[in-house]
Backbone as CSV, one residue per row, in Angstrom:
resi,resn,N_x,N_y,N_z,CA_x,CA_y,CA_z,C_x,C_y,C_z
1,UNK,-111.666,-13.043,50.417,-111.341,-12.570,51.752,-110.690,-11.207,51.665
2,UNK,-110.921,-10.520,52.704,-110.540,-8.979,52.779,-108.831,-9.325,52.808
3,UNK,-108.046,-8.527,51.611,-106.668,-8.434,52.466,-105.965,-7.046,51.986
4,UNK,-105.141,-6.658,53.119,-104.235,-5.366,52.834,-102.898,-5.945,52.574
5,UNK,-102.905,-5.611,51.109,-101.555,-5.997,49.982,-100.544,-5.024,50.419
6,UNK,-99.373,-4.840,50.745,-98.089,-3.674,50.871,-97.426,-3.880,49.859
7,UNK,-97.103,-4.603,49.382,-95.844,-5.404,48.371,-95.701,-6.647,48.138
8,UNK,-95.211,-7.231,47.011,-94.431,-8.006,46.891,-93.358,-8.140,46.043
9,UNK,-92.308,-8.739,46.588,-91.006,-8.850,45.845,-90.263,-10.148,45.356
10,UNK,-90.303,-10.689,44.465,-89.970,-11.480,43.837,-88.091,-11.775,43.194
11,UNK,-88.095,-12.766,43.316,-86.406,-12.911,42.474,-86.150,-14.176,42.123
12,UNK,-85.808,-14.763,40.997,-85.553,-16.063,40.289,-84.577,-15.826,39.415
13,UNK,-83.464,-17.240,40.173,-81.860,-17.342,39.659,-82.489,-18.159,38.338
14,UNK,-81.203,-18.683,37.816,-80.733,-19.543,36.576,-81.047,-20.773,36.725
15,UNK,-81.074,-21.274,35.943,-80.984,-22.980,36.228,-80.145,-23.242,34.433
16,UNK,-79.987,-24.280,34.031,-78.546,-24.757,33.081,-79.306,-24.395,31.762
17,UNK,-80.731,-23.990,31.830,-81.318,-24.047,30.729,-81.531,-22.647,30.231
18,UNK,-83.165,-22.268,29.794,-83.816,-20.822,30.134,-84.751,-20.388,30.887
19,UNK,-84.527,-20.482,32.271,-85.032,-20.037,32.855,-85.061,-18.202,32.833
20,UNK,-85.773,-17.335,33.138,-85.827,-16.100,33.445,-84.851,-15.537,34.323
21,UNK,-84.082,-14.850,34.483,-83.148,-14.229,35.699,-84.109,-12.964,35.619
22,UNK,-84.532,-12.525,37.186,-85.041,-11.582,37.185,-85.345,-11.134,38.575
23,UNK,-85.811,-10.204,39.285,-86.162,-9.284,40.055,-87.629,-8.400,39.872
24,UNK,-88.038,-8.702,41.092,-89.229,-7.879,40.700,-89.690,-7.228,41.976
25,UNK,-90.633,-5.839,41.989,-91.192,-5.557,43.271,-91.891,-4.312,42.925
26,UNK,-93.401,-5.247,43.538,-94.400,-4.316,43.048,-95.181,-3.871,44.333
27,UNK,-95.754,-2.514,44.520,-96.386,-2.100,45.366,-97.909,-1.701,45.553
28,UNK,-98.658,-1.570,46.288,-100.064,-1.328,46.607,-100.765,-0.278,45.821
29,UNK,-99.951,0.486,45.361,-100.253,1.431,44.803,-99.745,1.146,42.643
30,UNK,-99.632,0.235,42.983,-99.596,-0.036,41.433,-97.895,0.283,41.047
31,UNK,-97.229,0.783,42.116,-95.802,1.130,41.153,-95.354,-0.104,40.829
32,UNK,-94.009,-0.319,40.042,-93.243,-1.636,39.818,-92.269,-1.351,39.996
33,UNK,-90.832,-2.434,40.037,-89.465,-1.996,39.735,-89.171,-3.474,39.264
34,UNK,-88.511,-3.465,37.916,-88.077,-4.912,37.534,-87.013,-4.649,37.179
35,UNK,-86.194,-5.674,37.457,-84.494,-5.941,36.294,-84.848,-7.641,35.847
36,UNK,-83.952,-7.743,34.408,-83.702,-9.152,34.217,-82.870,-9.003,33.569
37,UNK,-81.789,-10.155,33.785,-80.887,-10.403,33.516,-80.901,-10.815,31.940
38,UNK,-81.635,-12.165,32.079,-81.656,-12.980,30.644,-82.616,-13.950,30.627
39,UNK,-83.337,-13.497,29.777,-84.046,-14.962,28.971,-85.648,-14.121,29.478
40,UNK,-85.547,-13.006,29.137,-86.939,-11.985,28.993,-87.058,-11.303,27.985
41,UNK,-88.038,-10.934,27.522,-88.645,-9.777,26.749,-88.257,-8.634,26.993
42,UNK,-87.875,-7.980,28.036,-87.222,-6.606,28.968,-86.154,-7.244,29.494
43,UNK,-84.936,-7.052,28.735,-83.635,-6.771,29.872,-82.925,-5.900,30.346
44,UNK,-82.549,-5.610,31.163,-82.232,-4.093,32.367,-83.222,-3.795,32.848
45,UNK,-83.007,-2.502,33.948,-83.881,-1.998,34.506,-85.310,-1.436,34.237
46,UNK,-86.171,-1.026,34.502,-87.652,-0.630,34.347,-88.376,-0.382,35.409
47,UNK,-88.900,0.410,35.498,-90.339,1.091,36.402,-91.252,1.614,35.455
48,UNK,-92.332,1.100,35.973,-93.478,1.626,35.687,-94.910,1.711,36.696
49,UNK,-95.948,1.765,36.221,-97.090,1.249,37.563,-98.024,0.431,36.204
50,UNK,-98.689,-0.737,37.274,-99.707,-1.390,36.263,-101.145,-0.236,36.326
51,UNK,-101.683,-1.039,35.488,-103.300,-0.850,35.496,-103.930,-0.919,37.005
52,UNK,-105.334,-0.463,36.499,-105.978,-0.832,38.230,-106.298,-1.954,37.754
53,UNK,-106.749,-2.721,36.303,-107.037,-4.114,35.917,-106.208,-5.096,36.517
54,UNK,-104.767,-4.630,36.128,-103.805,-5.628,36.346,-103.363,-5.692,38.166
55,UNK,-103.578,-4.429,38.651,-103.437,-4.517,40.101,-104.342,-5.588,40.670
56,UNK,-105.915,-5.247,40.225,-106.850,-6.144,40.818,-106.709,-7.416,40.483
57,UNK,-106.150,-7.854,39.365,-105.812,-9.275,39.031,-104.865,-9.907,40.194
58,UNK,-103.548,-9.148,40.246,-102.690,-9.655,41.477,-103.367,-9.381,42.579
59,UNK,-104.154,-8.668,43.097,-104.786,-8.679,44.722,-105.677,-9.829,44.713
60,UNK,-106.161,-10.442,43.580,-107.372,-11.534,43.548,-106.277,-12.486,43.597
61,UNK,-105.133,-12.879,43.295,-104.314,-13.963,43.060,-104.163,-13.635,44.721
62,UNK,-104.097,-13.182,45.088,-103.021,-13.010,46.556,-104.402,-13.436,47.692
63,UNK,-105.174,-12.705,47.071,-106.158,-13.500,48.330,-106.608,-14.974,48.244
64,UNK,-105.930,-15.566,47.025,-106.428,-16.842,47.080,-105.076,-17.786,47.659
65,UNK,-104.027,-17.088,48.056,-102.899,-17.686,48.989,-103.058,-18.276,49.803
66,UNK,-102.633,-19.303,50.494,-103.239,-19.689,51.450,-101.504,-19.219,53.031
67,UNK,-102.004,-18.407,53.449,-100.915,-17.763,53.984,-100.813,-17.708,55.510
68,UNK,-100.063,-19.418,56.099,-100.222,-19.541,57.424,-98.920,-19.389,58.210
69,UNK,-97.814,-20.177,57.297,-96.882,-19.527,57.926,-96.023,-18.417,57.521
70,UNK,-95.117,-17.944,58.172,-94.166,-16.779,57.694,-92.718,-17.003,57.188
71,UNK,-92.720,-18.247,56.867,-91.714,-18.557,56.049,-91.420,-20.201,55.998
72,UNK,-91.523,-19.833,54.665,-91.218,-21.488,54.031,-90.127,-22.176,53.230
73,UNK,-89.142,-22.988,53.533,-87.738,-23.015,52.628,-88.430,-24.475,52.298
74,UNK,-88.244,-24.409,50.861,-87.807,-25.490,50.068,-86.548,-25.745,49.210
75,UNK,-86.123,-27.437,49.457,-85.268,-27.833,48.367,-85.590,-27.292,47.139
76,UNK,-83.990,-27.533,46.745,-84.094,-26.797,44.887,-83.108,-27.894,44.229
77,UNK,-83.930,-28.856,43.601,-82.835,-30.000,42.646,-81.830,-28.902,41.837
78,UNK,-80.676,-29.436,41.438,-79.898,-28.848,41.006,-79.676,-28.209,39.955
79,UNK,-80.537,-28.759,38.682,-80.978,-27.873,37.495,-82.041,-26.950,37.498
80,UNK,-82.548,-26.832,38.599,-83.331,-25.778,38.802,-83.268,-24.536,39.033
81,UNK,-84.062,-23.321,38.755,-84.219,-22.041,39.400,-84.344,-21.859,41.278
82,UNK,-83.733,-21.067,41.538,-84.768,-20.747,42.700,-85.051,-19.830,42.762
83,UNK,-86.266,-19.440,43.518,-86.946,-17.946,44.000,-86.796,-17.860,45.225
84,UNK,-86.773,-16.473,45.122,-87.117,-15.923,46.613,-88.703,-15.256,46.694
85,UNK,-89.371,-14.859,47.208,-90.723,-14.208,47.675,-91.018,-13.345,48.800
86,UNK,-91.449,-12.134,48.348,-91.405,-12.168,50.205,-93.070,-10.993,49.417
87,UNK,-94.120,-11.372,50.467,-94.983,-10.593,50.683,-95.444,-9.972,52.068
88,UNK,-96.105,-8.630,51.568,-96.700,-7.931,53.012,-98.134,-7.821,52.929
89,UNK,-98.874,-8.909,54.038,-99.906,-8.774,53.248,-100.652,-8.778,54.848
90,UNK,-101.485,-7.912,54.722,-102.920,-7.503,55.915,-101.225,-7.088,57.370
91,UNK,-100.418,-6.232,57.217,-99.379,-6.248,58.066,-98.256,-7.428,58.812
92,UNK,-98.401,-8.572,57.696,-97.637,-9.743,58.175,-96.589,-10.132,57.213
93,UNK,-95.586,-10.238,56.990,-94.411,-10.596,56.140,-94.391,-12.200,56.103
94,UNK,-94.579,-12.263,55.054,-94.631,-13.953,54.367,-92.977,-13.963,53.435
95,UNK,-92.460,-14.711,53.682,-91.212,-15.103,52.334,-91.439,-17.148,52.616
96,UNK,-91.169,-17.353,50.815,-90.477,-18.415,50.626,-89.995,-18.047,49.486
97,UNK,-88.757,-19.462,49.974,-87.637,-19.780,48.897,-87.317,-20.811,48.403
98,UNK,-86.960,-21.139,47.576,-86.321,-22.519,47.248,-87.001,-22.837,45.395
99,UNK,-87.050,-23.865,45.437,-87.345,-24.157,43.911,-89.147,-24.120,44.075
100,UNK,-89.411,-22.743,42.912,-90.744,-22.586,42.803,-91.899,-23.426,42.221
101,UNK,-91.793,-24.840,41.900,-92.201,-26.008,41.236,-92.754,-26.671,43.189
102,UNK,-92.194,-26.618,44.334,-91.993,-26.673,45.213,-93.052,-25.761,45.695
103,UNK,-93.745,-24.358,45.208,-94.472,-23.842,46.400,-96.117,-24.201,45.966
104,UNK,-96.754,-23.576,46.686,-98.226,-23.842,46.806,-98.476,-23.320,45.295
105,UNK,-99.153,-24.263,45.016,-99.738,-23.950,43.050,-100.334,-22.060,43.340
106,UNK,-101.161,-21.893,44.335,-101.577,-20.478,43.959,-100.906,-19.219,43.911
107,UNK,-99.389,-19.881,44.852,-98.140,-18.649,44.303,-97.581,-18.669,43.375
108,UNK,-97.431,-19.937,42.197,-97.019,-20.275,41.530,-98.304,-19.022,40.303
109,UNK,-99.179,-19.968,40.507,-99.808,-18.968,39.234,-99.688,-17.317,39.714
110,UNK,-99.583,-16.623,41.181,-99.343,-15.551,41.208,-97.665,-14.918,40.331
111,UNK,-96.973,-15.918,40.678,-95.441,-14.899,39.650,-95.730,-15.300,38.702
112,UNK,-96.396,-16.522,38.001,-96.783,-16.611,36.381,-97.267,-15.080,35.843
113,UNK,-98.236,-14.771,36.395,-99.394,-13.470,36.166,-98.319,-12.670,36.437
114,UNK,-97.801,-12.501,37.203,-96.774,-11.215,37.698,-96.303,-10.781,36.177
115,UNK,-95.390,-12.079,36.114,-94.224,-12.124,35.126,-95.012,-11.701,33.784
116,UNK,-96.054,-12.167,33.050,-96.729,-12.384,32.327,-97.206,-10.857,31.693
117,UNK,-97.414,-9.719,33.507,-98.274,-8.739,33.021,-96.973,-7.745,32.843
118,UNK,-95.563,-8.054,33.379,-94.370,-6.913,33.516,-94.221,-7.360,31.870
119,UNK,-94.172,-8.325,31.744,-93.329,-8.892,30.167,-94.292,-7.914,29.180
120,UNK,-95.782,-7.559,29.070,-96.389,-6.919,28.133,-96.862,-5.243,28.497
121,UNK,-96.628,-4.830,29.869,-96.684,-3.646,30.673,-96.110,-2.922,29.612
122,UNK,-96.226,-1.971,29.717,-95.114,-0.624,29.158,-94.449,-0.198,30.380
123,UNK,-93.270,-0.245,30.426,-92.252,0.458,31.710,-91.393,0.546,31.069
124,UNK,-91.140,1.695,31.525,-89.811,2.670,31.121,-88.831,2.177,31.601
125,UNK,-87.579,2.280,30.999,-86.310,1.436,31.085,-85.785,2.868,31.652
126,UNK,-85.066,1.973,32.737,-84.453,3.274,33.680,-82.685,2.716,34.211
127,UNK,-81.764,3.634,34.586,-80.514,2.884,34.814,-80.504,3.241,36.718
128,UNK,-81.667,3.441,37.150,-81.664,2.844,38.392,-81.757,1.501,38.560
129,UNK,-80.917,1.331,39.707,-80.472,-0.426,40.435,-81.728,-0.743,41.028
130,UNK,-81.896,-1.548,41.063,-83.247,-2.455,42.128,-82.335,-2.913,43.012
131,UNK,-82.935,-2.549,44.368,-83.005,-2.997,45.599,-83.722,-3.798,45.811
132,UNK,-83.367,-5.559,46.297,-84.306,-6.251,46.816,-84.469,-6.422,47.760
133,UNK,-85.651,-6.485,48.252,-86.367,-6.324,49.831,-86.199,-7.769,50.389
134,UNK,-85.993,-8.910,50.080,-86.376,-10.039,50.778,-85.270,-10.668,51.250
135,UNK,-85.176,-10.787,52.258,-84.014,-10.640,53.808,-84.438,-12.171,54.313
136,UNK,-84.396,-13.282,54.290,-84.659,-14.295,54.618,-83.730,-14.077,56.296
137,UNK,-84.523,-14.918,57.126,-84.318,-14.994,58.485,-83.519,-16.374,58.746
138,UNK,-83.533,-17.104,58.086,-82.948,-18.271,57.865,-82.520,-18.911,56.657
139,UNK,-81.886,-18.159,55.911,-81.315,-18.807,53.921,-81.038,-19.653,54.185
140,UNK,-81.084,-20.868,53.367,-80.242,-22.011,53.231,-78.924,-21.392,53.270
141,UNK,-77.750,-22.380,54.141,-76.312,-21.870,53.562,-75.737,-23.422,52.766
142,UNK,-74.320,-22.390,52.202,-73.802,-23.561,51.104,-72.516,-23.635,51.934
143,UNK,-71.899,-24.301,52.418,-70.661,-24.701,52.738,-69.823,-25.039,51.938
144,UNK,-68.494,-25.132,52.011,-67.482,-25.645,50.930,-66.297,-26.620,51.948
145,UNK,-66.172,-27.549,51.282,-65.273,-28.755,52.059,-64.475,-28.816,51.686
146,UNK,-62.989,-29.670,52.315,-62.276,-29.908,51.716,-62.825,-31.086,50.993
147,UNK,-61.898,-31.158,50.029,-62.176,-32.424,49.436,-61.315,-33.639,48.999
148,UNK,-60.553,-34.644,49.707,-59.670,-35.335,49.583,-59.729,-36.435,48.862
149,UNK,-59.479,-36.595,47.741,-59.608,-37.856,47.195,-59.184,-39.332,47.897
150,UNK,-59.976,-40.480,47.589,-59.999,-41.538,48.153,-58.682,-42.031,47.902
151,UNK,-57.688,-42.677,48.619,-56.403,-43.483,48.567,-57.071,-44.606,47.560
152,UNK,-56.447,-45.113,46.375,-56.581,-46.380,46.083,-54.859,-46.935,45.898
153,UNK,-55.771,-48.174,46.846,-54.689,-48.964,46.253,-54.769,-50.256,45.514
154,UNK,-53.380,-50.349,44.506,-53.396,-51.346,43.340,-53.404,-52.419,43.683
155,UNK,-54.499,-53.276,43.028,-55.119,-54.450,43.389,-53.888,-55.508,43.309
156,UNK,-53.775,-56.744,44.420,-52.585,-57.486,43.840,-52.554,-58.139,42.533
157,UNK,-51.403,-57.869,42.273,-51.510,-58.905,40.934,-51.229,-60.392,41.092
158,UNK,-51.726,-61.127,40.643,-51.634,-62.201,40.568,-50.934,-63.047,39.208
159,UNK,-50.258,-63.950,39.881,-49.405,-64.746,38.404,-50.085,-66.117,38.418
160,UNK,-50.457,-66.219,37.072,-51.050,-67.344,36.457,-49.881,-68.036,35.854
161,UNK,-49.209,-68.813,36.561,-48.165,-69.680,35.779,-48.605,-71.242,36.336
């Protein structure tokens, strides 16, 4: 299917294990901008632009999206990563978030490939910051409670005489 790609921007926290910490955001025109934190092949900043190979690889992943609504939150079990996403694609802004095990298998293999082609790319390590683009309209929020522990009280004792 015909589609007009603008961007996409990518970001995946920690989870207790090795997951990737990273940032990503790539544009129509082949530029990139990545940071990772830990548990990559490239850590710190980088820009570069892909191939037209590797561009056309991600525009073929993206048209096989299936892209109806404009935003999707999923749960994230607690040892998990989460991502954020946000694409611009034929002039419509798509984001989901939540634990990426959770989204549609064909976005899933799209940040596989993403990740896959930044990890062997050549990009220049740069000490510009990445700005991430993806602004969720509704984030999950985390609240914090008090938290009062339960009163116990000591069971009677009883005399066995």
């Amino acid at each position: 299917k015909q589609i007009n790609f603008s961007y996409i921007s990518i970001a995946s926290s920690s989870c207790y294990g090795t997951c990737p910490v990273y940032n990503l955001e790539l544009y129509k025109d082949g530029s990139i901008k990545f940071h990772c934190s830990s548990y990559c092949k490239k850590i710190g900043y980088f820009e570069g632009k892909l191939t037209s190979d590797d561009l056309n690889k991600v525009k073929d992943f993206i048209s096989y999206l299936n892209l109806k609504n404009d935003s999707t939150i999923f749960e994230t079990p607690i040892d998990a990563p989460t991502a954020a996403v946000e694409l611009k694609v034929n002039n419509r802004k798509f984001h989901f978030y939540g634990y990426p095990r959770e989204f549609q298998n064909k976005l899933n293999d799209l940040i596989n490939e993403l990740f896959s082609i930044v990890e062997k790319s050549t990009l220049t390590k740069t000490k510009n910051i990445l700005t991430f683009k993806t602004n969720l309209r509704e984030p999950p929020t985390e609240q914090t409670i008090e938290f009062i522990p339960p009163i116990v009280e000591d069971e009677p004792t009883t005399n066995s005489n």
